[in-house]
C-alpha positions as CSV (number, residue, x, y, z in Angstrom):
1,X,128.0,64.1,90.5
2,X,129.8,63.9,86.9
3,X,132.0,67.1,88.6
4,X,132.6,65.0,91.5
5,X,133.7,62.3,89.5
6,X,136.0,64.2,87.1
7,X,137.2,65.9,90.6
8,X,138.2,62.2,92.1
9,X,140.2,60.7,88.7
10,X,142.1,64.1,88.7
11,X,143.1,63.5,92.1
12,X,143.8,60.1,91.2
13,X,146.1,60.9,88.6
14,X,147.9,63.4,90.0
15,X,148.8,61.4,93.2
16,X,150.2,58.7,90.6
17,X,152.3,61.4,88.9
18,X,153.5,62.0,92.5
19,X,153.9,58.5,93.2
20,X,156.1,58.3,90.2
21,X,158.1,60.7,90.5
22,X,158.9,59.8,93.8
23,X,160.2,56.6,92.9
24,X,163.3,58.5,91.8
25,X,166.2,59.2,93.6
26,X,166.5,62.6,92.0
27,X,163.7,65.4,92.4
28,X,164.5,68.6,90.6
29,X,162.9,71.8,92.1
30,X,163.1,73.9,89.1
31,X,162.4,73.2,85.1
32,X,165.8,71.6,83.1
33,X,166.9,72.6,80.2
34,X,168.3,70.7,77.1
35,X,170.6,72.7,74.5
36,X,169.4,71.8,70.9
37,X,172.9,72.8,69.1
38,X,171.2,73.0,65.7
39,X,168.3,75.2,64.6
40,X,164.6,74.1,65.3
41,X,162.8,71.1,63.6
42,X,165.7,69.3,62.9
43,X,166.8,65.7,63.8
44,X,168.5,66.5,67.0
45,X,165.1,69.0,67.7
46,X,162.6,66.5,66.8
47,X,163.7,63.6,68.7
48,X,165.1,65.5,72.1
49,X,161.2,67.0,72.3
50,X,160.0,63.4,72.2
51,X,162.6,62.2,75.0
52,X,161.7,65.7,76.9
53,X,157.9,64.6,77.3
54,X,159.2,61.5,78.7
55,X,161.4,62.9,81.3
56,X,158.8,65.4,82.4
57,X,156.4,62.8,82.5
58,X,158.7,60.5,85.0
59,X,159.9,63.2,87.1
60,X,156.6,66.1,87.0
61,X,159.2,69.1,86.5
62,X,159.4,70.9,83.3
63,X,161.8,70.2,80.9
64,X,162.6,73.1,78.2
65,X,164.2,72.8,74.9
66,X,166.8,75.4,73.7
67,X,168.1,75.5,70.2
68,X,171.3,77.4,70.2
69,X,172.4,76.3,66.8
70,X,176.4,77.5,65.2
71,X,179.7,76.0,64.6
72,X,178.4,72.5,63.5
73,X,176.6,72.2,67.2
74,X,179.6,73.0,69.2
75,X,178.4,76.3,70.4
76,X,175.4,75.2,72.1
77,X,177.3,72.3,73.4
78,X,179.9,74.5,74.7
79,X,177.3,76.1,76.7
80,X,176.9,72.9,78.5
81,X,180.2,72.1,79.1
82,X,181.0,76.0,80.7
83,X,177.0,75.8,82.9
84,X,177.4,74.1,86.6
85,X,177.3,70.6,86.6
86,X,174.1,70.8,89.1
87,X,171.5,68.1,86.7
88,X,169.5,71.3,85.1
89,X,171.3,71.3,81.7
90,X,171.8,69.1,79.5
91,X,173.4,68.5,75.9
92,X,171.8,66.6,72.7
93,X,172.7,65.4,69.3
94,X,174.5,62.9,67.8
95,X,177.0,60.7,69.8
96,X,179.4,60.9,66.6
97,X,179.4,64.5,66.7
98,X,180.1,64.7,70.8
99,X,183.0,62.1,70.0
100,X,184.6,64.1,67.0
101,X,184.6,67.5,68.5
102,X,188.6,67.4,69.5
103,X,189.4,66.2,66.2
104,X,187.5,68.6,64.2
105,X,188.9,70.8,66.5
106,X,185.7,72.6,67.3
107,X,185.4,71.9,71.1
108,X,187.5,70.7,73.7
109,X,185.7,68.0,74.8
110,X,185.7,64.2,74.2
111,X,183.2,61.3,74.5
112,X,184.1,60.1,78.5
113,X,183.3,63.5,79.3
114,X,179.5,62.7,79.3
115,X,177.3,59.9,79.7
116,X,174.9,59.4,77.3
117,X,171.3,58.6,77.3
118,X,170.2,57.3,73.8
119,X,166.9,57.3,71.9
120,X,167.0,56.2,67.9
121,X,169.3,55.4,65.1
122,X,169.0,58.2,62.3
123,X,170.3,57.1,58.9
124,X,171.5,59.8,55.9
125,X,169.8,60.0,52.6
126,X,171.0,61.3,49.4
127,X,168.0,63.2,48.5
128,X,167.7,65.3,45.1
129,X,165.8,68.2,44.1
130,X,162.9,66.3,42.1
131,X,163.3,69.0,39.3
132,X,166.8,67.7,38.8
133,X,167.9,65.1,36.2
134,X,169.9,62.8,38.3
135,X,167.1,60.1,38.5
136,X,169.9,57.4,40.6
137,X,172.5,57.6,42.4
138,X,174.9,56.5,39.4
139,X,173.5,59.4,37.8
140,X,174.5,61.6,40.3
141,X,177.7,60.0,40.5
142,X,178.8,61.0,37.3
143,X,177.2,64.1,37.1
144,X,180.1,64.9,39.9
145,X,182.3,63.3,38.2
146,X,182.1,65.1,35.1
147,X,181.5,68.5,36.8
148,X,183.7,68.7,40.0
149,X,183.1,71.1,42.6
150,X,179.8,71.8,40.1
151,X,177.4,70.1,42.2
152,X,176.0,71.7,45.4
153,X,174.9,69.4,48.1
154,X,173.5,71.3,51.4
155,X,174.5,70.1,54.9
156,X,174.3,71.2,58.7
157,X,178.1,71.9,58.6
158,X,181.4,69.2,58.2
159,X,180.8,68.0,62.0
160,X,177.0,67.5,61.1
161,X,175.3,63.9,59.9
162,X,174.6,65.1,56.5
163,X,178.4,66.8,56.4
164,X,180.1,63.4,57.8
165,X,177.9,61.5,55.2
166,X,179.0,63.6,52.2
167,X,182.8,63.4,53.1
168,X,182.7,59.6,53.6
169,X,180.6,59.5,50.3
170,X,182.7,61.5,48.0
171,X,185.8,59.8,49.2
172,X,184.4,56.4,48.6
173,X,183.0,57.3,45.0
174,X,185.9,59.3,44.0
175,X,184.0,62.8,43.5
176,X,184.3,66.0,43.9
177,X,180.9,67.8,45.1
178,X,180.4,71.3,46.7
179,X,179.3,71.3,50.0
180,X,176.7,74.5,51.0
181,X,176.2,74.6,54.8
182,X,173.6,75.8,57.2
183,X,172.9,76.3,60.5
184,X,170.6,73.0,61.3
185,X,169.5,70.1,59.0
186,X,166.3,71.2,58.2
187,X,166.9,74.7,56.5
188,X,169.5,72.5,54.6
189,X,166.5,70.2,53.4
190,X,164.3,73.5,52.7
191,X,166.9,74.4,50.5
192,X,167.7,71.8,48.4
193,X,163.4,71.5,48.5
194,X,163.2,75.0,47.1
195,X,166.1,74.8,44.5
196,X,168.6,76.5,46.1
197,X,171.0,73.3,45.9
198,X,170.6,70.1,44.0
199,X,171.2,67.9,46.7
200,X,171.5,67.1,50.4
201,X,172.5,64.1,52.6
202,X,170.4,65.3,55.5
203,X,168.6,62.2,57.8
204,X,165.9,60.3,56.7
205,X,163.8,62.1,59.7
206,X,164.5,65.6,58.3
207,X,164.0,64.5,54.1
208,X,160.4,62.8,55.0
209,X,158.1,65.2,54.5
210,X,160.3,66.4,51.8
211,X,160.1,62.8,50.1
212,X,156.4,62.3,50.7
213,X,155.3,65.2,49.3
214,X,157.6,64.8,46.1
215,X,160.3,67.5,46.0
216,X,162.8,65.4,46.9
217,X,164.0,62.3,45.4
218,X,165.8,59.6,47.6
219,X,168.1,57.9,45.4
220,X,170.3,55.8,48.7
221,X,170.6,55.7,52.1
222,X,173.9,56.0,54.1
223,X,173.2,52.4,56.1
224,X,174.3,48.8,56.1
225,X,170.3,48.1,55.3
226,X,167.7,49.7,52.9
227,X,165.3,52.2,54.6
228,X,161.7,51.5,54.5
229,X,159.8,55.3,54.9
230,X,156.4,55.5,55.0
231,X,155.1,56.8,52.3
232,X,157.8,57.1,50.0
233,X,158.9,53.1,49.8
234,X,162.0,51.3,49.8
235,X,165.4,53.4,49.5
236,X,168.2,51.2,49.1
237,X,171.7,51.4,50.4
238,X,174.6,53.4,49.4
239,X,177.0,50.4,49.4
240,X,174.6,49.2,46.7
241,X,176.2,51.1,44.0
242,X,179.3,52.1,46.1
243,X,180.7,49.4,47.8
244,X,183.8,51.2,49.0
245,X,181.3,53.6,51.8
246,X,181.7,51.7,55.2
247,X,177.8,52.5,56.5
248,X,177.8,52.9,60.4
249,X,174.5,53.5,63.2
250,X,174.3,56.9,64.0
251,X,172.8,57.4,67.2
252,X,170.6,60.7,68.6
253,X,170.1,60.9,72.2
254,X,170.7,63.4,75.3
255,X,174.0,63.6,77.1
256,X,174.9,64.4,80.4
257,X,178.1,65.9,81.4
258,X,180.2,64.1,84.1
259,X,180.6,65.7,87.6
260,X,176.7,66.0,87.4
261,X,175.5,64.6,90.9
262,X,175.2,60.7,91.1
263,X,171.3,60.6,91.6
264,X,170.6,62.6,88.8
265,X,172.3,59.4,86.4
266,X,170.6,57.0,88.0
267,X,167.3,58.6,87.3
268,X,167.6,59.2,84.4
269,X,168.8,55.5,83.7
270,X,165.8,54.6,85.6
271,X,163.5,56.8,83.1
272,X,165.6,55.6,80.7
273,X,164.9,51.6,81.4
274,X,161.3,52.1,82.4
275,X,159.8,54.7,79.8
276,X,161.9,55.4,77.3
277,X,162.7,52.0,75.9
278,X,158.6,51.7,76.0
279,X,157.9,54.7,74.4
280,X,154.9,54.6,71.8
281,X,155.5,58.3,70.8
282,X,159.1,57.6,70.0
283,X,158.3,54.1,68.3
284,X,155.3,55.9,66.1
285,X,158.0,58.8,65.6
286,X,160.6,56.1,63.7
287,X,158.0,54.1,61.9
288,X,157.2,57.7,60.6
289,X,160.1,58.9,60.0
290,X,162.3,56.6,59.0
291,X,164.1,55.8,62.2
292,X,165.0,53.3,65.0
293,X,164.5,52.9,68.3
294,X,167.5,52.9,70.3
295,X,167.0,53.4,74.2
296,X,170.5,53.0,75.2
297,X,173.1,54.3,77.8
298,X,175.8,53.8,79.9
299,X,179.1,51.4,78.9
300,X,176.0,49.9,75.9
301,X,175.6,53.4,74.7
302,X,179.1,53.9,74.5
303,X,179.9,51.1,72.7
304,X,177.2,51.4,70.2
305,X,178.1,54.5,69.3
306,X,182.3,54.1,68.9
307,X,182.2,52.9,65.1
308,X,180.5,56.0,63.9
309,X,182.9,58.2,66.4
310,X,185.9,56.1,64.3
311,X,184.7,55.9,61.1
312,X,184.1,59.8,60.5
313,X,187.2,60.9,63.2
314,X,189.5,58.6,60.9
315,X,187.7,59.3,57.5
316,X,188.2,63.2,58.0
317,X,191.9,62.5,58.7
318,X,192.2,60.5,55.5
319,X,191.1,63.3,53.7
320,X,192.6,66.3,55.9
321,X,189.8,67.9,57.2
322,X,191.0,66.8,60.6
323,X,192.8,69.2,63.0
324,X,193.8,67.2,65.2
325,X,195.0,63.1,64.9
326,X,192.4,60.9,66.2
327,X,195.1,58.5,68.2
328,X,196.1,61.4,69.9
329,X,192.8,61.8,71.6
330,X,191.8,58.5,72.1
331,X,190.0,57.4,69.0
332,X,191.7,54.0,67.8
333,X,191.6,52.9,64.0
334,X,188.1,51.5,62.7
């Protein structure tokens, strides 16, 4: 009886999945892949996985992460732009990245070239090794003041979150740091952790555990609010002590290339509207690590995610690590 039972809700559920899925105008027949353009365990790695289970849990097809990590993201991005435009690859990361890659120079490819499908707001942190001195962020300040070029902050790269933050941070504070990069933000966290750099300005997401377990020290977070993480406490802003740093969202999400067939968009806006928004994993993931939901896309996503795209496009000009002027490829003045 009990196997008869157990037999019966199986059916049950699986008939629902099928019911589901059907609602959609897209069905895939084989598993999808997303490209991951940073190294595993990351920000862009932890929350794609989370927006993964929800896809394959709308649709019943596998979805299977790839990280393909080099060039500050733009090589596993490029591998998206050159695959067919058939719905079984996508691209993830941040939206300011995918909207800064003809500036940078890095990849010929702009923002309208995709259409995005948004999950959380990740926020920078300058985090210290908790062996160092620098006990605030006015004590790291003039530590780089007084040594320039003599303190070595670890990023994902220029074009990463952690790079854009530390350029828009030393411009603002009038510093000189030196920046150490490596392929994905957490083996730049791992190394600032073990001592092999004094300080990073990774996300929030990628310094928790770090944080929690005390060895790292948040001293500000690159936002327009202070961050609340638990276990750590309050971290409070950047603009704080630096008033000059213009704090921006920056958005993580998964992002489609145009040309990909019409049916596959609206399923995925459908999933998008329906689960994603409603996501307990992905609300429990923020809460945890220091995130915000942010189920966005279409002409909303785009929007949201233009300031950011402006802010670090114009900020790298300013300070000539630009290749290319941003109001040549369509990026207007913050």
């Amino acid at each position: 009886m009990k196997r008869t039972l157990l037999a019966a809700a199986a059916a049950v559920l699986a008939l629902t999945g099928v019911a589901d899925a059907q609602n959609y105008p897209w069905k895939p027949t084989k598993p999808i892949t997303v490209v991951v353009p940073w190294g595993a365990g990351g920000s862009t790695d932890q929350v794609v996985r989370l927006l993964a289970k929800e896809i394959e849990g709308a649709i019943g097809q596998t979805v299977v992460i790839v990280n393909q990590p080099g060039a500050s993201g733009s090589i596993g991005t490029k591998s998206v732009v050159e695959a067919p435009k058939d719905g079984y690859m996508f691209a993830s990361g941040a939206a300011k990245d995918l909207g800064t890659y003809p500036v940078t120079g890095l990849l010929n490819t702009k923002l309208d070239d995709w259409h995005l499908f948004l999950g959380v707001i990740n926020a920078s942190v300058m985090g210290v090794n908790a062996a160092t001195p620098y006990k605030t962020l006015d004590d790291l300040v003039k530590a780089m003041k007084e040594k320039p070029n003599g303190i070595t902050v670890a990023t994902a790269g220029i074009n990463s979150s952690g790079g854009a933050a530390l350029g828009a941070f030393a411009q603002a504070a009038g510093v000189q740091p030196r920046q150490v990069t490596y392929d994905g933000g957490n083996p730049a966290v791992i190394a600032t952790a073990g001592g092999e750099t004094q300080a990073t300005t990774q996300l929030a997401v990628e310094q928790a555990e770090m944080l929690r377990a005390k060895r790292l020290r948040a001293l500000g977070v690159f936002a327009t609010k202070p961050l609340e993480l638990e276990g750590v406490g309050t971290i409070p802003t950047i603009t704080s002590s630096i008033p000059a740093y213009k704090a921006t969202d920056n958005y993580f999400g998964i992002f489609v290339p145009k040309g990909t067939p019409a049916e596959v968009i609206t399923t995925l806006e459908m999933i998008w509207k329906d689960k994603v928004g409603k996501s307990e994993a992905l609300k429990k993931y923020a809460t945890q690590r220091g995130a915000i939901v942010a189920a966005l896309y279409g002409e909303e996503a785009k929007k949201a995610v233009m300031p950011a795209i402006q802010e670090f496009a114009w900020g790298m000009w300013e300070r000539k690590e630009a290749k290319v002027d941003p109001a040549t490829v369509g990026i207007p003045k913050p």
